[in-house]
C-alpha positions in Angstrom: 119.2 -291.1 72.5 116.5 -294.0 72.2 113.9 -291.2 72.1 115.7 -290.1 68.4 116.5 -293.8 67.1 112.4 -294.9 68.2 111.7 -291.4 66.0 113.7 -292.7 63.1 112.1 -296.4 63.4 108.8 -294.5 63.6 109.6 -292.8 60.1 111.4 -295.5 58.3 108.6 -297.5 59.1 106.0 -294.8 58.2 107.8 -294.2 54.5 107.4 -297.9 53.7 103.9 -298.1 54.5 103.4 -295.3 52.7 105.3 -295.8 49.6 103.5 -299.4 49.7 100.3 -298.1 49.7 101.5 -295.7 47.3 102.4 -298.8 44.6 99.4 -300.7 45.4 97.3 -297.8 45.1 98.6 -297.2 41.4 98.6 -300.8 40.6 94.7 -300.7 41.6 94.0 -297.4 39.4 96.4 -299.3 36.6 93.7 -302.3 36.7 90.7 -299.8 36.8 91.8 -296.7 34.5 94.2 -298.7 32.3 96.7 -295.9 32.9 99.8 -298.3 31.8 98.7 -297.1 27.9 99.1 -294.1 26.7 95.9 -292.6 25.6 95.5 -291.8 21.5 95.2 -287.9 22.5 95.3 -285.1 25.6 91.3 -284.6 24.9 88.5 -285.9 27.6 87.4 -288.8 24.8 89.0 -289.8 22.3 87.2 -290.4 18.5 89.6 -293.6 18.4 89.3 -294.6 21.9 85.2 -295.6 22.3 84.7 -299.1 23.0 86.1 -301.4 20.0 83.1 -302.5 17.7 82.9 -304.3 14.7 80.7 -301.9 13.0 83.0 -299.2 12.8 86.5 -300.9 12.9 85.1 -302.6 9.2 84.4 -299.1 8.0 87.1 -296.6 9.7 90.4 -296.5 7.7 93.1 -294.1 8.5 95.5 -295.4 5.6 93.4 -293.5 3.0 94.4 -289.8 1.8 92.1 -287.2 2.7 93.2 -284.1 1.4 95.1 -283.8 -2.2 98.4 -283.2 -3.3 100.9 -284.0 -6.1 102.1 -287.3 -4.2 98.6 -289.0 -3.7 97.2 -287.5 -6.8 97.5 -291.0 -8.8 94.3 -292.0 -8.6 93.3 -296.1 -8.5 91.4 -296.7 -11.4 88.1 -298.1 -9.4 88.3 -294.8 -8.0 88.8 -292.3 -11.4 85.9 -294.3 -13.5 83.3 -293.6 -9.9 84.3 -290.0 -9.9 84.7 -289.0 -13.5 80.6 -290.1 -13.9 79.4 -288.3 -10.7 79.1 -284.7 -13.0 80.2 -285.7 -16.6 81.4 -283.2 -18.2 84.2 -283.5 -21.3 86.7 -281.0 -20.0 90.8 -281.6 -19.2 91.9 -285.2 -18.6 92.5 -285.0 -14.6 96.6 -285.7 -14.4 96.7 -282.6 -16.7 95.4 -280.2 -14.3 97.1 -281.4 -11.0 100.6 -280.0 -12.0 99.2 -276.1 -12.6 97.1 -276.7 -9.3 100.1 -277.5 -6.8 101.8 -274.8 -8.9 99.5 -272.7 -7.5 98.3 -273.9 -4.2 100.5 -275.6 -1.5 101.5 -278.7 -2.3 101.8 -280.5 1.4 100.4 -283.5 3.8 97.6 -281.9 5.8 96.8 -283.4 9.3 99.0 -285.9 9.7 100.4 -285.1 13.3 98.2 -287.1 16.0 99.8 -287.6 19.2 99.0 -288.3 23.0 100.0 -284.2 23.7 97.2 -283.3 21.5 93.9 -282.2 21.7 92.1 -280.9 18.1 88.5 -280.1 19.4 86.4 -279.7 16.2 82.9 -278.4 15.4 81.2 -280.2 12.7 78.1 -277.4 11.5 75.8 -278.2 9.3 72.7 -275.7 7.9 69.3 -277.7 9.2 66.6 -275.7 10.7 67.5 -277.4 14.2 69.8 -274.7 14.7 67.3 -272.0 14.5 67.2 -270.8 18.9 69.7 -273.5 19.9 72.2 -270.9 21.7 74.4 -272.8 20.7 76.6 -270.1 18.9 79.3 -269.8 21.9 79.2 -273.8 22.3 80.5 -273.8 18.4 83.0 -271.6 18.8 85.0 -272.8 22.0 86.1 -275.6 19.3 89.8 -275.7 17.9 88.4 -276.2 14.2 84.9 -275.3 12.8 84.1 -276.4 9.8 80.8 -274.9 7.6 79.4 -276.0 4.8 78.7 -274.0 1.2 77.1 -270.8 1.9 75.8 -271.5 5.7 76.0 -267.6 6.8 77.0 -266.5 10.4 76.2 -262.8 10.0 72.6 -262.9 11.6 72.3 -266.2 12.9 75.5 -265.5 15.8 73.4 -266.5 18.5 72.9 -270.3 17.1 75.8 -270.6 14.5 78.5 -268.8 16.1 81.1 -266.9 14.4 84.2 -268.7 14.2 84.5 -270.5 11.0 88.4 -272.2 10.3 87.3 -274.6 7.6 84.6 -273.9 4.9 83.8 -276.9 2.1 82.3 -275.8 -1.1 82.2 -276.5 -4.8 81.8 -273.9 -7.6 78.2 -273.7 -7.8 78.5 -273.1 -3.7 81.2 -271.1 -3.6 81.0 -267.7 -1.2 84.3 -265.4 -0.1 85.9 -266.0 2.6 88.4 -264.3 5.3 92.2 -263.9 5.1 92.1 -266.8 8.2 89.9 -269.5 6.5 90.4 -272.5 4.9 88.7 -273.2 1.2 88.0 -276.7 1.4 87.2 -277.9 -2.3 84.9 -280.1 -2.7 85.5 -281.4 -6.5 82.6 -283.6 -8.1 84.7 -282.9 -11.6 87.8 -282.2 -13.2 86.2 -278.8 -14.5 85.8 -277.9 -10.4 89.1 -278.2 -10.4 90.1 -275.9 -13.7 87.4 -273.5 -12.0 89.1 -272.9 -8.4 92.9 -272.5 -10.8 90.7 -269.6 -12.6 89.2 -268.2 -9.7 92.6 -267.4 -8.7 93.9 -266.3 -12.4 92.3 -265.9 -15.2 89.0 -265.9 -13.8 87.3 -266.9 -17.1 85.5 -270.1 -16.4 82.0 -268.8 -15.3 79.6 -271.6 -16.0 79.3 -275.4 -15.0 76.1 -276.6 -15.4 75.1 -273.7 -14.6 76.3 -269.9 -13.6 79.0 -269.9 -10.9 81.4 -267.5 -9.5 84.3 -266.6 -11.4 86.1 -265.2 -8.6 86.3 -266.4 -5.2 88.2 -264.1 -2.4 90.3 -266.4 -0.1 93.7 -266.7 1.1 95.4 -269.0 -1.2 97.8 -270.5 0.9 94.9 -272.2 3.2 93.4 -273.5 0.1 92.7 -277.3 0.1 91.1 -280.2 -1.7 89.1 -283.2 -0.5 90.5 -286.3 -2.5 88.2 -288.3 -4.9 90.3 -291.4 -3.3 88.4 -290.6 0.5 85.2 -289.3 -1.5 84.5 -292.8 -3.0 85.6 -294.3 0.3 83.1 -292.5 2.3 80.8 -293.6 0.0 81.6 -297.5 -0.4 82.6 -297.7 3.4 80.2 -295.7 5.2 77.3 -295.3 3.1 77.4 -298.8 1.4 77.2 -297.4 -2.2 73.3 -295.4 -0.8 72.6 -292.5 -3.4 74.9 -291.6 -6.2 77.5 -289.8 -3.6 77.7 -288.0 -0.6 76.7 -284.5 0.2 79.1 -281.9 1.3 78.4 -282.2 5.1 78.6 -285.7 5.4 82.3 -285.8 4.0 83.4 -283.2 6.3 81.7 -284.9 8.9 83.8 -287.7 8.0 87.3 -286.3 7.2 86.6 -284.5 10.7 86.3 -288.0 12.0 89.8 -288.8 10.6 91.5 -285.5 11.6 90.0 -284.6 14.8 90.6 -286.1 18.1 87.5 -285.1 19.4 84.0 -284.0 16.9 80.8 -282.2 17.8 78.2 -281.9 15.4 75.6 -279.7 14.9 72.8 -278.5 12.3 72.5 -282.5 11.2 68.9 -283.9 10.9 65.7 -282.4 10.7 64.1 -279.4 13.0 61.7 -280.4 16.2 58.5 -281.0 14.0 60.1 -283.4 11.9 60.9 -280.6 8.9 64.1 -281.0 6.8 65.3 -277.3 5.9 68.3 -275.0 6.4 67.9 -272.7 9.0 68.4 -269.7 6.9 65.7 -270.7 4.8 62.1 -268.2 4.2 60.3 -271.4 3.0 60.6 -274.7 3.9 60.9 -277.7 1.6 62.4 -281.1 2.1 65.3 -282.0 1.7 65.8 -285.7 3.2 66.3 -288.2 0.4 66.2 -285.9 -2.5 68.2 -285.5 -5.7 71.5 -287.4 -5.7 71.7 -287.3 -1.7 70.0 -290.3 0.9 69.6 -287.7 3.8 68.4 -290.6 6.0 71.0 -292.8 4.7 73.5 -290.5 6.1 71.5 -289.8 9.5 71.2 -293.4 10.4 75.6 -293.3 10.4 76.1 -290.1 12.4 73.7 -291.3 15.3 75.3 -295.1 14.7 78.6 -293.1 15.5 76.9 -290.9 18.4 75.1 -294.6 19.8 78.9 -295.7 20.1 80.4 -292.4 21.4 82.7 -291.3 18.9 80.9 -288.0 18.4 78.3 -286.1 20.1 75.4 -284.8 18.2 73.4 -281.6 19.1 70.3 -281.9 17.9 68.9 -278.3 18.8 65.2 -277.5 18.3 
């Protein structure tokens, strides 16, 4: 009998230690990890979650609409007089054409389900010559989302590029077809790109911008979406400080990725190993950085500010 009530001592004593331990070990991890909050997503890092820093909390702004649709298609005025002068052209009056393009194209809020349970992985690929042996083809792919840019071809380049491709941007003068599976991402510098990707899916009888373009384009309509002029002008006021005339294609998706994603990768940004700035499915090189209506360098100088704090991670390649 005393043999059994020094066994139960033993054990009550034993729980309590261990379930004090237990406490005070979690309390410890609690002061170390933080583990009391609830982290912004179910990914290793978080694009939200890197040490806070002046720098990017002045530029970063969740509030403003990214994609387009019929309820944020009332543009601010600050924002219609930018956009209307980036391509001029004297075509339809913009609030005119936004009723036949919902008509046409699903009219919904894109992206706007972050939570704690999720983890969007997303592959940002550009088209520099960096890319050219990288290997890094399978990297690419393993990502939720990949977005490409314009006309950035797979077929050949597998090896470095990969083949998965869930989100391509382009404009009319870019424009390439697509699989049943991938987004169109529009990229609209006019009203008149716009009345082009309503006519690519009708009539198909706008064939020229300021110069020859597609009249077709083969896509799935329903994954069809538009980048808002509203987060256009913002990337360019906020993140570029008003550098160039506007931004290029890869740089906004690099950005809306930064706003969608809960974790973005970037690749095929910057120039090759010896300093060259060309796509890598160029036969000739010829620079790029800092030409035209683009500040290449501008835009460099952010994505490895971005990469210096750890909200991306760049892969520079070759």
């Amino acid at each position: 009998m005393k043999l059994k009530v020094r066994v139960v001592y033993v054990v009550m004593w034993t729980t309590f230690i261990l379930l004090f331990v237990r406490v005070d070990f979690r309390y410890r991890l609690d002061d170390v990890f933080d583990l009391t909050t609830p982290s912004a997503c179910a990914c290793m890092s978080c694009v939200t979650e890197a040490p806070e820093d002046p720098w990017f909390s002045e530029r970063y702004d969740s509030r403003v609409p990214k994609l387009l649709n019929r309820a944020n298609s009332n543009l601010t005025a600050i924002t219609y007089n930018w956009w209307i002068k980036l391509q001029p052209f004297k075509t339809a009056n913009f609030s005119d054409v936004v009723d036949p393009l919902f008509s046409l194209f699903r009219d919904e809020e894109h992206y706007n389900d972050s939570s704690p349970d999720r983890c969007r992985t997303c592959a940002v690929v550009g088209n520099s010559a960096n890319l050219v042996r990288s290997h890094y083809g399978a990297i690419i792919d393993a990502h939720t989302f990949v977005f490409r840019m314009n006309h950035g071809p797979t077929k050949g380049y597998e090896r470095d590029v990969g083949v998965k491709t869930t989100h391509r941007a382009m404009y009319p003068e870019s424009a390439v077809d697509l699989d049943n599976s991938t987004h169109l991402v529009l990229m609209p510098f006019k009203v008149l790109d716009l009345q082009w990707l309503i006519s690519a899916f009708t009539k198909q009888n706008i064939t020229r911008t300021y110069r020859t373009v597609k009249p077709t384009v083969k896509a799935n309509r329903n994954k069809v979406m538009i980048v808002n002029p509203e987060f256009m002008r913002y990337v360019y006021e906020k993140w570029l400080m008003k550098e160039g005339k506007y931004p290029s294609t890869g740089f906004i998706m690099l950005m809306l990725a930064l706003h969608i994603c809960d974790e973005v990768n970037v690749f095929g940004f910057g120039a090759s190993s010896n300093g060259r700035w060309y796509h890598y499915f160029d036969h000739w090189h010829h620079p790029l950085i800092n030409s035209g209506v683009h500040r290449g360098g501008v835009e460099y100088d952010v994505i490895t500010k971005l990469e210096q704090q750890q909200r991306i991670k760049m892969y520079k390649g070759w």
